[in-house]
VEXDREN-2710 file (C-alpha; in Angstrom, 1 decimal):
% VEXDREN-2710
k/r/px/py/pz
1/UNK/214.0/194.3/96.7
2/UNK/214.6/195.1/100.4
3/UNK/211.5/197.3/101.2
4/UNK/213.9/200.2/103.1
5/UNK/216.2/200.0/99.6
6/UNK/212.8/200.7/97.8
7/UNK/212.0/203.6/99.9
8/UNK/215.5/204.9/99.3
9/UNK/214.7/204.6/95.6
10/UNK/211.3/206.4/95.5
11/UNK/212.9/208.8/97.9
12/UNK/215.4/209.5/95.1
13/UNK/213.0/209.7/92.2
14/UNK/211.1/212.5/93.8
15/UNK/214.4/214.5/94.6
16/UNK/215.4/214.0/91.5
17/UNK/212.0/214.5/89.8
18/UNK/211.6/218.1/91.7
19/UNK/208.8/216.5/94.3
20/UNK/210.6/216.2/97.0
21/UNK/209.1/218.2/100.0
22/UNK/211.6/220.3/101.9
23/UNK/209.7/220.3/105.4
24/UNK/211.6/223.6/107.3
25/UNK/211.5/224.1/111.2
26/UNK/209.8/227.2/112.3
27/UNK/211.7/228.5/115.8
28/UNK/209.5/231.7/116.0
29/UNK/205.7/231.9/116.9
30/UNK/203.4/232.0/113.9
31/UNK/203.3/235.8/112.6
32/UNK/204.2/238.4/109.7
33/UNK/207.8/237.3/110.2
34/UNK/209.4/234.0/111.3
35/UNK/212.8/232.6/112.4
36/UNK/212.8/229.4/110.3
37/UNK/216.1/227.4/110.5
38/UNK/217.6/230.0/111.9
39/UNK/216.7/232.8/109.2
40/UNK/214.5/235.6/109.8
41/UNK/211.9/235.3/106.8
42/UNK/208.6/237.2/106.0
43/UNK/206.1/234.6/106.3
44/UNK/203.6/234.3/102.9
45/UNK/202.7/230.5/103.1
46/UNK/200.5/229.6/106.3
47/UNK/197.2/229.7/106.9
48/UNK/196.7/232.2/109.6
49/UNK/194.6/234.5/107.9
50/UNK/194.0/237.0/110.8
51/UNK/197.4/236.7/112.7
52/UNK/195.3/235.0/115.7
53/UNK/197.8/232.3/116.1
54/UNK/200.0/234.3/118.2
55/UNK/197.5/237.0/120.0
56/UNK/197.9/237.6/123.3
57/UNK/193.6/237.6/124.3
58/UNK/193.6/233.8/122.6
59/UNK/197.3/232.5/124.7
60/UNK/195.8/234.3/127.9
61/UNK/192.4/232.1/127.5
62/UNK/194.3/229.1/126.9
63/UNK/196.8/230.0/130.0
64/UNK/193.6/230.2/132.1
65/UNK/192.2/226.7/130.7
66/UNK/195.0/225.1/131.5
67/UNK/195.0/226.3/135.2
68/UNK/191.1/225.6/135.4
69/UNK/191.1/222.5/133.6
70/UNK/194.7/220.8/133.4
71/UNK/196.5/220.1/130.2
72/UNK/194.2/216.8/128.6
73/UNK/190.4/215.8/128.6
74/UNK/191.8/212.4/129.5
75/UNK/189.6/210.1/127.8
76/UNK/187.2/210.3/124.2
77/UNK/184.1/212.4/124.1
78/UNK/181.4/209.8/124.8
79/UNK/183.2/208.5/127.7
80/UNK/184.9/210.9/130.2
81/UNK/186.5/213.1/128.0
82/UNK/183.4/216.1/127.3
83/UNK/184.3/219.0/129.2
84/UNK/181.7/222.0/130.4
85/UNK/184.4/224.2/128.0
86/UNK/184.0/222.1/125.4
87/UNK/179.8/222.3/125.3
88/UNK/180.1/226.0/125.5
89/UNK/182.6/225.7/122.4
90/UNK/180.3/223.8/120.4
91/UNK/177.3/226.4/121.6
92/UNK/179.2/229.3/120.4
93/UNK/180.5/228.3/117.2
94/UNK/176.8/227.6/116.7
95/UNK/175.7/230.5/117.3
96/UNK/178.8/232.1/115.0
97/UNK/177.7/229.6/111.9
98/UNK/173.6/230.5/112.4
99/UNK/173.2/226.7/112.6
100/UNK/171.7/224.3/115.3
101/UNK/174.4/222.8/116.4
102/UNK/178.2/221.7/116.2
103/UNK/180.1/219.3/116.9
104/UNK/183.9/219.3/117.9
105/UNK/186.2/217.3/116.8
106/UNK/190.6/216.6/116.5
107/UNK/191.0/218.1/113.1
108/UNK/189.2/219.7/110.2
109/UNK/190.6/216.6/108.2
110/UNK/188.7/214.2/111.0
111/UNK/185.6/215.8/110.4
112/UNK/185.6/214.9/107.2
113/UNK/186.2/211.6/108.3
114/UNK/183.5/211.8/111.4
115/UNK/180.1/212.2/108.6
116/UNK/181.1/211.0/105.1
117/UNK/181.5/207.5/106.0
118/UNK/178.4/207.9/108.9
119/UNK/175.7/209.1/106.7
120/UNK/176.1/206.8/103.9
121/UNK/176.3/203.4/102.7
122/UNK/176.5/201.1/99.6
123/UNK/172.5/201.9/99.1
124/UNK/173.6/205.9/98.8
125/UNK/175.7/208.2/95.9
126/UNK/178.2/211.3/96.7
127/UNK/178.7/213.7/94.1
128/UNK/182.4/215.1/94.4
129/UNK/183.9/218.0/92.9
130/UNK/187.5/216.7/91.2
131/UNK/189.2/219.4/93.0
132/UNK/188.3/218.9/96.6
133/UNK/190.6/218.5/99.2
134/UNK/192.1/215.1/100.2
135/UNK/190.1/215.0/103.5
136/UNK/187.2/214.7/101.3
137/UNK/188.4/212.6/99.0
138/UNK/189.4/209.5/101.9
139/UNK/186.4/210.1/103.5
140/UNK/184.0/209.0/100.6
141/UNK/186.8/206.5/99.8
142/UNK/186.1/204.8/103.7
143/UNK/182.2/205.0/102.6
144/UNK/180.8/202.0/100.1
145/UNK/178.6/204.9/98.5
146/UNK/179.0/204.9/94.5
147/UNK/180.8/207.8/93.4
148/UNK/180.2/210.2/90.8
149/UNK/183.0/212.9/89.9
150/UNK/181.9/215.9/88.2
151/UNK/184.1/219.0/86.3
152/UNK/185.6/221.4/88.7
153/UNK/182.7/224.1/89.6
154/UNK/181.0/223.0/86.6
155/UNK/177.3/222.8/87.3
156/UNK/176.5/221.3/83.7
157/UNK/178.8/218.6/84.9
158/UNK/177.1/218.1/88.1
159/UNK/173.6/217.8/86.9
160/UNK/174.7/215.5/83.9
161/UNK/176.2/213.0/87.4
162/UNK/173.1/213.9/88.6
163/UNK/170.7/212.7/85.9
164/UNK/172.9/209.6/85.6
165/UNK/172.6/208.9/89.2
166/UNK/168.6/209.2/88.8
167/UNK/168.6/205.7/86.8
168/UNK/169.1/204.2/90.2
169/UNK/167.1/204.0/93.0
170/UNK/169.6/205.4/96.1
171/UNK/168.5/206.1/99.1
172/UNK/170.7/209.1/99.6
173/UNK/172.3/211.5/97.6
174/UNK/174.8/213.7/98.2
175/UNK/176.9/216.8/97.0
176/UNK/180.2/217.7/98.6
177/UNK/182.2/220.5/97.4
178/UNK/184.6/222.6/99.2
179/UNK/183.7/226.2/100.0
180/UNK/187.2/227.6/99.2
181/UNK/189.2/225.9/97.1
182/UNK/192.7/225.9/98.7
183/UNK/195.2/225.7/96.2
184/UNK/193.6/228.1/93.3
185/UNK/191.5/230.3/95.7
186/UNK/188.3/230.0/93.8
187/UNK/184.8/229.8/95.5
188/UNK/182.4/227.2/94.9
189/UNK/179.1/228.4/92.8
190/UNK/177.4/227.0/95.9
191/UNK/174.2/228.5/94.5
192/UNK/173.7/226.6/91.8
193/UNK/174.6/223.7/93.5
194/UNK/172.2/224.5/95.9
195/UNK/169.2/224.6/93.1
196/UNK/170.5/221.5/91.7
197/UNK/170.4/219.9/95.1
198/UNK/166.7/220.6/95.3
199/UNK/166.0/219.5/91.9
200/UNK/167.0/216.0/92.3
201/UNK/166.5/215.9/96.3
202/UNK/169.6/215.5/97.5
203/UNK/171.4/216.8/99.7
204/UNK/174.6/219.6/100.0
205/UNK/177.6/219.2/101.9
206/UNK/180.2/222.0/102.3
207/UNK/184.1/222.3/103.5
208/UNK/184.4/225.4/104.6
209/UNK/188.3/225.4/105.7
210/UNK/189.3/228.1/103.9
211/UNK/186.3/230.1/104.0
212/UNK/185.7/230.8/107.9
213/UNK/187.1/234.0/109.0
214/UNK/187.6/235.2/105.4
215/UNK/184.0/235.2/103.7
216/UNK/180.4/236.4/105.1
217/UNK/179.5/238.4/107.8
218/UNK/182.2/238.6/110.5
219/UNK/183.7/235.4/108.3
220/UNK/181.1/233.6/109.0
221/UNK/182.4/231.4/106.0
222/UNK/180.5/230.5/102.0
223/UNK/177.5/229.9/103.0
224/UNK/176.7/232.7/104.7
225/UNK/178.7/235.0/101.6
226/UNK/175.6/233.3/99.7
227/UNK/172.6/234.2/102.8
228/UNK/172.5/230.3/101.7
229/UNK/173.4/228.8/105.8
230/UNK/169.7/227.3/105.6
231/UNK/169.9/225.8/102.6
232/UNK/173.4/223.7/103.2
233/UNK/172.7/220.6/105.2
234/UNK/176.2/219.8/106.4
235/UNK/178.9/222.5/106.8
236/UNK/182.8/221.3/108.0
237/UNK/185.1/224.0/109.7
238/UNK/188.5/224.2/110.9
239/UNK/189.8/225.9/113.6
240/UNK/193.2/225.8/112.6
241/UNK/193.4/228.3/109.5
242/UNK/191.8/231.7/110.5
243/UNK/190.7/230.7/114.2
244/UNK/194.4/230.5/114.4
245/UNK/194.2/227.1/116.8
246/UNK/193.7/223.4/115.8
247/UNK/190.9/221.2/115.8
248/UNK/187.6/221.0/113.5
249/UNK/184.0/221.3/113.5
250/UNK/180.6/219.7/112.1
251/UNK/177.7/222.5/111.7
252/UNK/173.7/221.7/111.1
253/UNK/171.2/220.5/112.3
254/UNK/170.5/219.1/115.9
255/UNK/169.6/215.5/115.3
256/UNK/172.8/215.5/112.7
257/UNK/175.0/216.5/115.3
258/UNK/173.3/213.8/118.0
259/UNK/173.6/211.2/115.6
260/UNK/177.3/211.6/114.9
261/UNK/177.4/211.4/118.8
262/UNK/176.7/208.1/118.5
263/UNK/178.2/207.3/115.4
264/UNK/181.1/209.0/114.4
265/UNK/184.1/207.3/114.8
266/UNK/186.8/210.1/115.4
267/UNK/184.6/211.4/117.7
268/UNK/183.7/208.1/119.8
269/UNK/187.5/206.5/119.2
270/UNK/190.1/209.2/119.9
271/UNK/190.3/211.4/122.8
272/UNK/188.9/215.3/121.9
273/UNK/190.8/219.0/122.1
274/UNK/192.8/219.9/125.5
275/UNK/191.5/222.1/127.4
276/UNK/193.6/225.1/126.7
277/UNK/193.2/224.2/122.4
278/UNK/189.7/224.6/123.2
279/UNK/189.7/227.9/125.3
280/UNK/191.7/229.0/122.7
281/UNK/189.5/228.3/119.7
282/UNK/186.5/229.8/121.8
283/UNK/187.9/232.9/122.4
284/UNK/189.0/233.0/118.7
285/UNK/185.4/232.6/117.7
286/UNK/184.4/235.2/120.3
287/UNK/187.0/237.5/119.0
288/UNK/185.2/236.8/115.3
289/UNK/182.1/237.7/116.6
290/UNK/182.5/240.5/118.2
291/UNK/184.1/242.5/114.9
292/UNK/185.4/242.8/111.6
293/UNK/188.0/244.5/111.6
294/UNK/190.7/241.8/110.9
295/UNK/188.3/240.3/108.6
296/UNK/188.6/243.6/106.8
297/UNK/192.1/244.1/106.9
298/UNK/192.6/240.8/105.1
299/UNK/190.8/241.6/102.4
300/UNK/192.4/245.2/102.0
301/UNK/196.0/243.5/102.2
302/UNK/194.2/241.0/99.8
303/UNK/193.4/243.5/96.9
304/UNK/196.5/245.6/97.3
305/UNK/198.8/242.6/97.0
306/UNK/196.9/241.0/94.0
307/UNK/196.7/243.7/92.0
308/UNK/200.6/245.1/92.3
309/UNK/201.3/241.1/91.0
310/UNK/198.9/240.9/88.7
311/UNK/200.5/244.3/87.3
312/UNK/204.6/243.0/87.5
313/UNK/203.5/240.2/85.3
314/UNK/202.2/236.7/87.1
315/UNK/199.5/234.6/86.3
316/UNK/197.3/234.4/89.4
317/UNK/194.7/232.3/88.3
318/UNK/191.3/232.5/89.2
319/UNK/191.7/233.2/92.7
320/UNK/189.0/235.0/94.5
321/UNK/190.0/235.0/97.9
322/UNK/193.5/235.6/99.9
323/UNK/194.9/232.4/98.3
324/UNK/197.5/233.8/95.7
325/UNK/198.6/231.0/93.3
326/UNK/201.8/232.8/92.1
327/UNK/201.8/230.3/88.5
328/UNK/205.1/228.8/87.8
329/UNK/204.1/225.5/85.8
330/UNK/207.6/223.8/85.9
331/UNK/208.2/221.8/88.8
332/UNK/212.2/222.4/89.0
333/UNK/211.9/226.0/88.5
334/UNK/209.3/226.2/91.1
335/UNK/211.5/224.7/93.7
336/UNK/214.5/227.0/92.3
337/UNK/212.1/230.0/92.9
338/UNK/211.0/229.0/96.5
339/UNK/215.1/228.4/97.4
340/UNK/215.6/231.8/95.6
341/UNK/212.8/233.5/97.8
342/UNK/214.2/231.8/101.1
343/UNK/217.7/233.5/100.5
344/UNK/216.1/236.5/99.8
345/UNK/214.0/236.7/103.2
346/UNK/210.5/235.3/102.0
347/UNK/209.4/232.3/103.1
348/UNK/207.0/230.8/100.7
349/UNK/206.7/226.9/99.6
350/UNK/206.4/225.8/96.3
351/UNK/203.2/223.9/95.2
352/UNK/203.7/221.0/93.3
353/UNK/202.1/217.3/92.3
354/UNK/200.5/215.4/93.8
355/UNK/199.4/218.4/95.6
356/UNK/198.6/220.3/92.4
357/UNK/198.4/218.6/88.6
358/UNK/201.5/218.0/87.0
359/UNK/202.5/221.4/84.9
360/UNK/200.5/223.0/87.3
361/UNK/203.0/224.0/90.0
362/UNK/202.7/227.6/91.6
363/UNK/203.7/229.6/94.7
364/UNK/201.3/230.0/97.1
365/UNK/201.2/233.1/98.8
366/UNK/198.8/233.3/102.1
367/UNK/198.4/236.7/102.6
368/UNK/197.4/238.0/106.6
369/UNK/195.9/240.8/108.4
370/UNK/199.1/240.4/110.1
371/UNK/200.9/241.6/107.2
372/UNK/201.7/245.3/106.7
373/UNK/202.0/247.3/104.0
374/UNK/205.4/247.3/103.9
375/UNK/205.9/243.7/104.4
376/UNK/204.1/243.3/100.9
377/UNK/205.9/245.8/98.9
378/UNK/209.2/244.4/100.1
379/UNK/207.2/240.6/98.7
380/UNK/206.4/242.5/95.6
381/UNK/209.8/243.7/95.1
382/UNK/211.7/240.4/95.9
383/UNK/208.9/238.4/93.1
384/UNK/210.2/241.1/90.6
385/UNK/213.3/240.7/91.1
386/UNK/213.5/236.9/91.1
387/UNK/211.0/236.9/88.4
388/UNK/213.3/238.6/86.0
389/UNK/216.7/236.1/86.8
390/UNK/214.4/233.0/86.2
391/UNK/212.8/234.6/83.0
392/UNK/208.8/234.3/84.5
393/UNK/208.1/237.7/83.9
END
């Protein structure tokens, strides 16, 4: 079969199936509400946790790089591209994580790629939760380590991978979990992991994505909800979820951080943050820093709007943190809600494989400091109301 004919064909299949992903075009700064495809909608699906996409202290900083420094580094890190801006970026979001050092890189989903691969080989073994996200997942796929899966936040599971995994002699071992998990909004029992890493000497890994700006001190991220920051060797932010820019981070140790200097390949291979991303994400982290009060604000907007839904009638899972899984389980009627919820002024995407199991498929509602608390009584009313004509609740 002609290879654009089979496109068409799987491209029909996952319409037809209920997977098809209906990408929409936002025409509105990121905020409370947006203007997407021309339709004024109350935004409950991105990741800007603290509203900082849009504040005027973080454009103003990246107004001023620009003027300072121009509009690109112009080459990769280790060759002309490492800006005095983007040192002091990497200093302070040391200084926020209580590590060593950091390291700076294109994405959250590159720094993923920027250590698995880098600190292990065929000689080593990484211990994945099954649930982690897919930055995780191709990064231990690019390394020749042998894997062992274990059962989501299950530290029986773990140790059992742990005990097989101590029949062989590896050099390295290591644990990566994610902090947050992103589609559920549970926590990893980093913890336990953390005395099972010590057991059987290896070592602890953490995506933090959807934990900076959310957990700990100042949102200082998982580890430092647990007072655990010494005990977790790697940590991997993003600065595009509640830092409200783009671009990720590696935090730890000192000679970590110089060895990826010389070794990782996202960071040696493609050309680092503009100028103005990175004044942008430093005055973010200064802005973090400096108080909690949007920090605090989430979590208040957190609790009101998971209990009134918990109370209409949805399952919510597990969730623990401002990630609302709003459980559908039926693909079609998952997309039918989301539609519904668009026409009625909400703008929320529906969840569904391969991003989730199949039968799994949910709404998943991000809820913001930005969000007042009338925005999430008018939410609550519009998830009652569609709720009822679909027969959820």
């Amino acid at each position: 079969m002609d290879f654009y004919l089979q496109l068409e064909k799987e491209m029909k299949e996952l319409k037809d199936s209920g997977l098809l992903v209906n990408i929409r075009t936002l025409e509105s700064p990121q905020g409370p509400w947006l203007v997407v495809d021309g339709k004024k909608v109350l935004n409950l699906c991105s990741n800007n946790y603290l509203g900082l996409a849009n504040d005027q202290r973080i454009k103003d900083a990246a107004i001023k790089a620009i003027q300072r420094w121009g509009v690109g580094p112009g080459a990769v890190r280790s060759i002309a591209g490492t800006m005095a801006i983007h040192k002091e970026l990497e200093q302070t979001l040391a200084e926020f994580k209580k590590v060593e050092a950091t390291l700076v890189v294109q994405s959250g989903f590159n720094a993923n790629q920027a250590v698995i691969p880098m600190i292990t080989n065929e000689n080593d073994a990484i211990f994945s939760d099954e649930l982690n996200h897919a930055s995780i997942i191709d990064g231990i796929r690019l390394s020749k380590a042998k894997r062992y899966i274990w059962e989501h936040k299950n530290l029986h599971s773990l140790e059992q991978q742990l005990i097989s995994a101590s029949h062989e002699n590896f050099r390295r071992k290591l644990i990566i979990t994610d902090g947050v998990f992103s589609m559920d909004g549970d926590i990893a029992p980093l913890p336990g992991i953390v005395n099972l890493a010590k057991k059987y000497d290896a070592l602890v890994m953490v995506d933090d994505a959807h934990g900076e700006g959310v957990l700990g001190e100042n949102g200082r991220g998982v580890a430092d909800h647990f007072n655990l920051t010494e005990e977790i060797d790697i940590e991997i932010g993003t600065l595009s979820k509640a830092f409200g820019v783009v671009g990720g981070f590696i935090a730890g140790k000192k000679v970590l951080i110089d060895y990826l200097k010389q070794k990782a390949r996202p960071f040696l291979f493609s050309s680092s943050l503009s100028p103005s991303e990175t004044a942008a994400a430093l005055e973010a982290t200064r802005i973090l820093s400096r108080s909690e009060e949007l920090v605090i604000k989430l979590w208040n907007n957190t609790h009101y709007f998971q209990d009134k839904i918990r109370k209409i009638g949805y399952d919510i899972g597990k969730t623990e943190t401002p990630i609302t899984p709003v459980m559908i389980y039926d693909e079609k009627k998952t997309w039918d809600f989301s539609a519904q919820l668009y026409e009625e002024g909400i703008f929320a995407s529906a969840i569904v494989f391969p991003t989730v199991p199949r039968g799994k498929a949910r709404i998943r509602v991000m809820i913001s400091a930005a969000h007042s608390k009338e925005d999430l009584d008018f939410a609550l009313s519009i998830f009652e109301k569609i709720g009822k004509n679909l027969n959820i609740i």
